[in-house]
Each structure stands twice: as C-alpha cells, then as structure tokens.
N, C-alpha and C positions, 0 to 999 in steps of 0.2 A: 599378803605382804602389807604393811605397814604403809602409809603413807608416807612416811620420813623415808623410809626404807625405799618406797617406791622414787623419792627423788634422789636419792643418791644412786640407784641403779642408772636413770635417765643420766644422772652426770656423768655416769660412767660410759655410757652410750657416747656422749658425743665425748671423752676426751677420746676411746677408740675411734670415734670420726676424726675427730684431730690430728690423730699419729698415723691412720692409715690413708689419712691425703698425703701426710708427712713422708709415707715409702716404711712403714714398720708395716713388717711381714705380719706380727705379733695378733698388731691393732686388727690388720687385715683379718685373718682367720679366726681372729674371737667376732664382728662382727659378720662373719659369715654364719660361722657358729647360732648367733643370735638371731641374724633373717634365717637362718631355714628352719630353726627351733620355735621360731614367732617368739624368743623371751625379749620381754622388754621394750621391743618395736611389735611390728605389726610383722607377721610371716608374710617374705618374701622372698623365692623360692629365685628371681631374676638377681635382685641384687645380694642372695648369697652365692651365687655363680659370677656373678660381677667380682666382688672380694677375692674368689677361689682363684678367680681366673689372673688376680693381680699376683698374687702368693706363687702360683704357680710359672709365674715368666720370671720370679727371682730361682727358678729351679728345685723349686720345693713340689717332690714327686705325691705325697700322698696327697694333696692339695689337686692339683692335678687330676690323680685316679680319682679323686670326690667329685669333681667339677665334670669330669666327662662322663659319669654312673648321670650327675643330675641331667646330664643335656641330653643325654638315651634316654634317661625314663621319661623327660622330655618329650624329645623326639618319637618316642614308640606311642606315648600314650596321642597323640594328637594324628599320628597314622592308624589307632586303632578303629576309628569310625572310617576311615579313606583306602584308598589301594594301597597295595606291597609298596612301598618307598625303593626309589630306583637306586642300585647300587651301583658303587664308582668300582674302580678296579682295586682298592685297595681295601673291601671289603665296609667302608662305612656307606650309609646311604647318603643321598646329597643334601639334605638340611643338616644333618649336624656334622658334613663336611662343611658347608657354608658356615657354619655358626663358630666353627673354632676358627676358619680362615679371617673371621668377623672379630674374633678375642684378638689374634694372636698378629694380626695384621699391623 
C-alpha cells in the first residue's frame, strides 16, 4: 500500500471510531472486521469482540454467533493446557458463561 493510501485508510479507521462511539452498528462491525483481520490497526482479537458484542445488543444475530465462535475458541484454547472447564447446567462452561454475563450486563 502506498503511503497516501496508507493514510487515508487510517482516516478511515478513526471516522469508523467516530460513528461507532456514535451507536452505528455499521461503524461497529466494519471495525471489528479490521481488529480480528489485524487490517489497518494492529490485530486485536479483545476488541473485535468488544465491537461484536456492541452490534449484537442492537440485535444483530450473525454478530452475535461471530462474537460467541471467538469467546469458545477463546475459551477452549486457554483450557487446552488446564483441566476439563466445569459446566453449568445449561451446557456452556463457566468462563465464557461469565464473559457474556460480563458483555451483556
């Protein structure tokens, strides 16, 4: 990429900061898009789940199913060196029972 190129992408970066402080769902999910793609910012895997998880309390379901895939792989991969992760009765285990309680609180 171009240098010219490369700052007008950055502008582009923060007007989606702009609009999805603002409440655009839009803004939201194209910067989540970009943290978990690492384009343009630095890959960040927390706050494309942050974004996902704002998109998703406006009722946007496939936001949603994206946001809970990343907090199981998540989750699984950080129990892969530790014991079975204890399950709750509704079949998820309890950290990423805790971490949606933690979104959606």
């Amino acid at each position: 990429m171009q240098q010219k190129d490369y700052g007008a992408a950055k502008r582009a970066v923060e007007v989606f900061m702009l609009g999805a402080d603002c409440g655009s769902s839009a803004c939201q999910k194209k910067l989540a898009d970009l943290y978990l793609n690492g384009i343009v910012v630095q890959k960040n895997k927390d706050n494309a789940i942050k974004w996902l998880a704002e998109v998703a309390k406006s009722g946007d379901v496939e936001s949603e199913i994206k946001m809970l895939e990343l907090l199981q792989s998540d989750d699984e991969s950080q129990h892969d060196e530790e014991k079975v992760p204890e399950k709750k009765a509704d079949g998820l285990n309890s950290n990423l029972a805790d971490k949606l309680a933690a979104i959606f609180s």
